[in-house]
C-alpha positions, 0 to 999 in steps of 0.5 A: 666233413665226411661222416666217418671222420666227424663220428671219429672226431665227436668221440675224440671230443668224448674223451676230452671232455671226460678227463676235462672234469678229473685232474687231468689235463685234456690237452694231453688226451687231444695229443694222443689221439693225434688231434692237438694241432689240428685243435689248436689251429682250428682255435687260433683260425677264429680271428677277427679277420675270419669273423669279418668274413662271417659278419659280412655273409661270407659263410663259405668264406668262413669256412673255407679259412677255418676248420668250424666243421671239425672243431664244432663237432670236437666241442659238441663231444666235449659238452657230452662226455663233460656232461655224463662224467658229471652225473656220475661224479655228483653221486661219487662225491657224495658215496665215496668222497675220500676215494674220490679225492684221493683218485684225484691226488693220484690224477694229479702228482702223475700228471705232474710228473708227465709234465717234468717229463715232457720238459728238454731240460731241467736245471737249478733256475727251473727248480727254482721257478717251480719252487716258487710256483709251489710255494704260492700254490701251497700257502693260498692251498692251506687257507680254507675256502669251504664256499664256492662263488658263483660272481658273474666275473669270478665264473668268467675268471674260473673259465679263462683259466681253466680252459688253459687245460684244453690247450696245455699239455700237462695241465689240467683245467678241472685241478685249477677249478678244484684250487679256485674253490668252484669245482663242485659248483661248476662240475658236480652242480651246474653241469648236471643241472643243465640235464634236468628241465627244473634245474636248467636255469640254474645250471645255466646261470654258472655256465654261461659266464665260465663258457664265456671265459672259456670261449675268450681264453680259447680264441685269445689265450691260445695264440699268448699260450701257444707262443710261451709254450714256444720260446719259454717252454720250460719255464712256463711247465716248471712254474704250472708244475710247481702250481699243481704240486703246491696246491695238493692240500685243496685235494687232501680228503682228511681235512675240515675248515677250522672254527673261524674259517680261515684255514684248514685243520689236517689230520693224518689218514686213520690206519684202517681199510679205508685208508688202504682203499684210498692209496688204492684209488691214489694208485689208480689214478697215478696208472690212467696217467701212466697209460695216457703217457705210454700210449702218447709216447708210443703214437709219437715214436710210430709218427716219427718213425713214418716221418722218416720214411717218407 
């Protein structure tokens, strides 16, 4: 890989890994930077077949088979841009939690829609998988889970989720940890904990099994992924669809856990500037989406157009 084109692809990687800790879905950044397929290829090309040839001192034949050269240098941007969004998010949360949370509820609902959008169809039986996707997402949604967990197998669970969002267009990882209850442990603790040397075990001890997760949904999901995406396309966006949009009460900012724990207390927002400040930031976060979706468009219509006149 020649230098300008590895500098190219670790910025890309930068990119990912900044949205790939907000609400939305990296896999839809990697598609408009023109580097999905080539991500998803280079995932599916680390086989046990290409291993073996790794196991037997066959490196060169490893790397003849795989792209490791591109998509290591991918992931080392991913780790970066993950880590610095990180820092600023650690002290965001903590200044300006309202806003925070309510840049996400923006991130999310447009992300939501850019996923119906990039269905070929939608009819009654979609409706309905997205209604039921929703309604399972909106009743473990109300239930309070103001602790995270930080279980060995529980991490390594919240990993093979969540890098579906690498994966998926439209679906964002970092909204399925939030759900899960471990988004501030993992994204606001751990990982800005690997920056410090005094805190480095710390955040190590949460990232490694949620990495090992991810390592394992990216290797073995991507081809189960790949194929739903395939033959049941719109079933698959309808249901994750209906996930995202149920689960908006985990980011809803006016909200405390009631005296027993169990469920949430809801207020409505107090009608005051802060109140206005927060729709701003909703609306904000609905425009990044936006503009992540036109330029897509657009990069995917020029693609087109060259297509045809070769």
């Amino acid at each position: 890989m020649i230098i300008r084109e590895a500098v190219s692809s670790f910025f890309k990687g930068v990119c990912m890994g900044v949205v790939n800790v907000l609400p939305i879905s990296s896999g839809t950044i990697s598609l408009v930077l023109g580097i999905f397929e080539r991500f998803i290829n280079a995932i599916k090309a680390l086989n046990v077949k290409n291993f073996k040839r790794l196991f037997r001192g066959d490196a060169v034949g490893f790397l003849k088979h795989t792209d490791f050269g591109f998509l290591s240098v991918v992931l080392l941007g991913v780790v970066a841009g993950m880590l610095a969004t990180s820092l600023f998010l650690k002290s965001s949360m903590k200044a300006y939690e309202i806003y925070t949370w309510s840049f996400f509820i923006g991130l999310i609902i447009a992300s939501v829609v850019y996923v119906l959008r990039s269905m070929d169809r939608f009819n009654l039986k979609l409706l309905g998988i997205l209604v039921v996707g929703l309604l399972i997402s909106f009743f473990l949604s109300i239930k309070s889970n103001p602790y995270s967990n930080d279980n060995f197998f529980y991490l390594m669970l919240c990993g093979l989720i969540g890098a579906t969002g690498m994966v998926v267009p439209g679906i964002s990882g970092s909204h399925l940890m939030i759900v899960m209850g471990n988004y501030e442990l993992i994204v606001t603790g751990a990982i800005p904990n690997m920056a410090r040397a005094s805190t480095f075990m710390d955040g190590f001890m949460v990232l490694f099994p949620f990495a090992l997760g991810c390592v394992i949904s990216l290797v073995l999901f991507s081809h189960l992924l790949s194929w739903l995406m395939r033959d049941f396309r719109n079933q698959t966006l309808s249901v994750l669809a209906g996930f995202m949009l149920g689960s908006l009460p985990v980011v809803y900012p006016w909200k405390e856990p009631s005296a027993d724990k169990l469920d949430y207390v809801f207020h409505l927002p107090p009608a005051n500037s802060e109140t206005l400040l927060a729709i701003f930031m909703a609306l904000l976060g609905a425009g990044m989406v936006l503009l992540v979706e036109v330029i897509g468009r657009h990069k995917a219509k020029k693609a087109s157009l060259e297509g045809k006149s070769n």
